[in-house]
N, C-alpha and C positions, 0 to 999 in steps of 0.2 A: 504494500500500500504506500510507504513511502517512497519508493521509488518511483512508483506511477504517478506521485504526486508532483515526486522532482522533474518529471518527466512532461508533464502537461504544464507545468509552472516553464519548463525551459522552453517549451515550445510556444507559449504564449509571447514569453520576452523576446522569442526571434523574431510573430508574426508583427511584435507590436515597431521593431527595428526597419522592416520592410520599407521600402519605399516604391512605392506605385504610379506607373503612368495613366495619373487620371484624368478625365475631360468633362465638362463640367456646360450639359446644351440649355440654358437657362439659368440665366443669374440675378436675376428681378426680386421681388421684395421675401422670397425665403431664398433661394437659391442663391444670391449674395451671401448670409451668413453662413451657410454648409461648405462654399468653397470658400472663404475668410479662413474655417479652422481646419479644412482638410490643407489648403499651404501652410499654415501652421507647425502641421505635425510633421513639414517634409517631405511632403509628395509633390512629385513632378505634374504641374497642373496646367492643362493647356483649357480656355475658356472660348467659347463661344454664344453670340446672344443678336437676335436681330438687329435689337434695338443696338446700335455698338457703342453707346456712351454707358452702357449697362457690362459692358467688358471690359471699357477701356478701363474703369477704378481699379480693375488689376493688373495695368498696366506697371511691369516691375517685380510683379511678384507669377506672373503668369505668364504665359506664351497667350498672346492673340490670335485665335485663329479669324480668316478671314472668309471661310469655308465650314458650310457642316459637312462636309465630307472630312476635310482637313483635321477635326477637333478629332472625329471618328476612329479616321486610320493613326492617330498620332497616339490611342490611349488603347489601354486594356481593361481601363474599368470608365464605365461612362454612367453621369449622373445625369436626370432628366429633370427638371424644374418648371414645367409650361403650364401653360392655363388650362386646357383640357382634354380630354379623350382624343380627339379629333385631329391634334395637333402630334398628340403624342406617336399616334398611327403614323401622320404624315414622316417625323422623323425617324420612324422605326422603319418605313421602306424602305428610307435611306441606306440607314445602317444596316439592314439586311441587304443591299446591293453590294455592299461594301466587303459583306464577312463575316460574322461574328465567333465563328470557332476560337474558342477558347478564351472570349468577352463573357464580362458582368454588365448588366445595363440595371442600375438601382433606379428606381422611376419613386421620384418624392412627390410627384404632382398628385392632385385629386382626383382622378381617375376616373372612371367605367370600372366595377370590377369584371364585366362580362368580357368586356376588352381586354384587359390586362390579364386573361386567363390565356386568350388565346393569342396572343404578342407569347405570351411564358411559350406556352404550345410550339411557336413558330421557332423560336430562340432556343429552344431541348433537341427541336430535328434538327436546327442547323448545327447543333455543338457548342452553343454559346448559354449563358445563364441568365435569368431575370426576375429580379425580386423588388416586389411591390414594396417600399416604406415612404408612406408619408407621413406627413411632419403634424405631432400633438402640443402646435404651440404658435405663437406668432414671429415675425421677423427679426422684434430684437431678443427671443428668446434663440432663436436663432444663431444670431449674433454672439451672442455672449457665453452658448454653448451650455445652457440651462434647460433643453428640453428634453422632453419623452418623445421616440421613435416609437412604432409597432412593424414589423417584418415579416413579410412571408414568400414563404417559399421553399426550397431545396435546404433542409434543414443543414445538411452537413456543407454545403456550398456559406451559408448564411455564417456559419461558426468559423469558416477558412478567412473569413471577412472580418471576424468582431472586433479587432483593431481598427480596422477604418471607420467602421460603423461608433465604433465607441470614438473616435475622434471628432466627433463632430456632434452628440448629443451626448446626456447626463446618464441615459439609461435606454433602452430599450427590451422590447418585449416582444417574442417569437410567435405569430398568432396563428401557425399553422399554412395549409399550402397558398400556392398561387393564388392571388384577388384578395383574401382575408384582410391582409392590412389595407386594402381601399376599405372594403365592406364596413373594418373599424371604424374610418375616418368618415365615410358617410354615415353612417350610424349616429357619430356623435356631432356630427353637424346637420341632422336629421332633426334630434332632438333640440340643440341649441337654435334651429333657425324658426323650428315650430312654437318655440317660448319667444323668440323676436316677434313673430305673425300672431303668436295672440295678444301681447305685450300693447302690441301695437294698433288691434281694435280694441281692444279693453278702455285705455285710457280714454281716445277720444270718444266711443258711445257713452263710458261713464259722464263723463268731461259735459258730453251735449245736453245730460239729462239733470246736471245741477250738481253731482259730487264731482270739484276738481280733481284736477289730477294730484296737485303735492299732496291733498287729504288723503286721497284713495290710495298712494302709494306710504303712506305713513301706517297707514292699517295693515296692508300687505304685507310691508316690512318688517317679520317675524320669519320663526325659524322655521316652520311649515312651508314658507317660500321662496326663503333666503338662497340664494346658488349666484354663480357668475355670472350667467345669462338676467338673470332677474334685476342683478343691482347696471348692470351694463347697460341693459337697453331701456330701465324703466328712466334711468336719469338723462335717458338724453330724450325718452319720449316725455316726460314732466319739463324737463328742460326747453324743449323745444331747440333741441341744437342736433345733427345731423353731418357732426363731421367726419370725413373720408377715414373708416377704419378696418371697412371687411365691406368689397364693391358690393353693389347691387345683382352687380351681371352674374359675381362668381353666384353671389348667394344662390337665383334663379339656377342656373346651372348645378350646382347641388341636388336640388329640390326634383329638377329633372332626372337626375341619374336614379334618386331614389324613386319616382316613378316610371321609368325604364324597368326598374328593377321590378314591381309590382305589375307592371303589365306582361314582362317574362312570364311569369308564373300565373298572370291572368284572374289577379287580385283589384280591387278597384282602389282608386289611389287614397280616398274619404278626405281626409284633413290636407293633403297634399294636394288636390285640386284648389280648393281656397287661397290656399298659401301663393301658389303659382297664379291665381288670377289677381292677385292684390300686388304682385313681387311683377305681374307683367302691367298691371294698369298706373304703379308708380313710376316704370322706368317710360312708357309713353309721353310723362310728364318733362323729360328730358327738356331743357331749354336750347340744346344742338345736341348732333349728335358725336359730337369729342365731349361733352360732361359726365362725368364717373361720379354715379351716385352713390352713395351709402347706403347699407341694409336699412339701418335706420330711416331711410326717406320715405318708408311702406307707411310711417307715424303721418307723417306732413301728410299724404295723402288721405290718408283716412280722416285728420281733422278735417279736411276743406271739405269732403265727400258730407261728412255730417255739421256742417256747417249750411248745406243749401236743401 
């Protein structure tokens, strides 16, 4: 026993000396801090980002690439950072034109988990690997290397990895195969965006019918209601402030995947129909279409809706 012990102890301290050629396709408001502390720890980091003022901040510490092909064939381990399923597909033809035998592609974005099973699928026939973790926190948690990951996928692939994976967040958690760490992250912003959706007609129908809002959220304000979602979005719906913290779009786009999910299996979507008609008649309210609204902006609109 103790030498199995000296034995997995040594073997950790060499995985954790490694140094990797990683590529890093998204580096926007979390994919910034995951490659911040993956150069950190030492790895050879080559960065790619549409947007190229999004790359260039690592400029110095990073190889720019100019090409997503370039970041591709340049790494062995590739991280994904994008806005959605859709995207993530687009750059995985790529890399799949490109090669991947004997590639890791860790996909941190918000995913499809029906997508992300079958990207895994395509990445096992060609000889390459791919594991779902996205990220259980915000940007400067991010940043600062204080968050909780969830992972899945090829377990014994996942553990050849826990060095890198631990370089860049506080802890993670193994949630079984392919898509599960999406499923987690939709799961829990399932639940958090359904307490934003009703936060946010609660207030104003109270509000219309004579109990304000600071009253009604002074009542509430116990421990039978108390969570992060609760104190987050009720003070900016009492508040009436609506600043840029978690888009509109992404929000909507969550809300979908989780009904994607329930028309799979040919379930009706109930509370998620609502949600998605109030999350689409706030963003029509757009005043052009370059303004990026806030979750929070589902409140403003529900006031003025029961205001006429």
């Amino acid at each position: 026993m103790i030498e199995a012990a000296r034995y997995w102890a040594a073997d950790r301290d060499r995985r954790s000396c490694m140094k990797r050629k990683i590529g890093f396709i998204g580096v926007g408001n979390m994919g910034k801090g995951i490659c911040h502390n993956v150069i950190l720890a030492g790895h050879e980091v080559s960065v790619f980002d549409v947007d190229r003022e999004c790359a260039e901040r690592f400029r110095g510490q990073a190889h720019i690439c100019g090409t997503l092909e370039e970041v591709c064939t340049g790494s062995d381990v590739l991280f994904l950072s994008l806005p959605n399923s859709d995207i993530v597909e687009k750059v995985m033809d790529t890399v799949f034109s490109l090669g991947v035998k004997g590639k890791l592609v860790i996909d941190l974005s918000t995913s499809n988990p029906v997508s992300t099973r079958k990207l895994y699928g395509r990445m096992k026939a060609l000889g390459g690997d791919f594991v779902d973790s996205p990220l259980i926190a915000g940007p400067q948690d991010a940043w600062d290397k204080t968050l909780t990951a969830v992972v899945a996928g090829d377990k014994e692939v996942i553990g050849s990895y826990d060095d890198l994976f631990l370089s860049y967040c506080r802890s993670y958690d193994y949630v079984g195969d392919s898509g599960n760490g999406h499923l987690v992250k939709l799961a829990q912003n399932w639940a958090g965006l359904l307490q934003a959706v009703l936060y946010a007609q609660l207030y104003p129908v109270m509000n219309r019918y004579g109990l304000e809002s600071e009253k009604l959220y002074d009542i509430l304000n116990t421990e039978f209601f108390d969570n992060w979602f609760f104190q987050f979005y009720s003070k900016k719906y009492v508040n009436k402030t609506y600043s840029l913290d978690f888009s509109l779009d992404l929000g909507l786009k969550d809300l979908m995947y989780m009904k994607k999910l329930c028309d799979e299996i040919g379930v009706p979507g109930f509370m998620l129909d609502g949600a998605i008609d109030l999350c689409r008649i706030a963003l029509k309210e757009k005043r052009d279409k370059n303004e990026v609204k806030d979750m929070s902006s589902i409140a403003d609109t529900m006031y003025r809706l029961t205001e006429n």
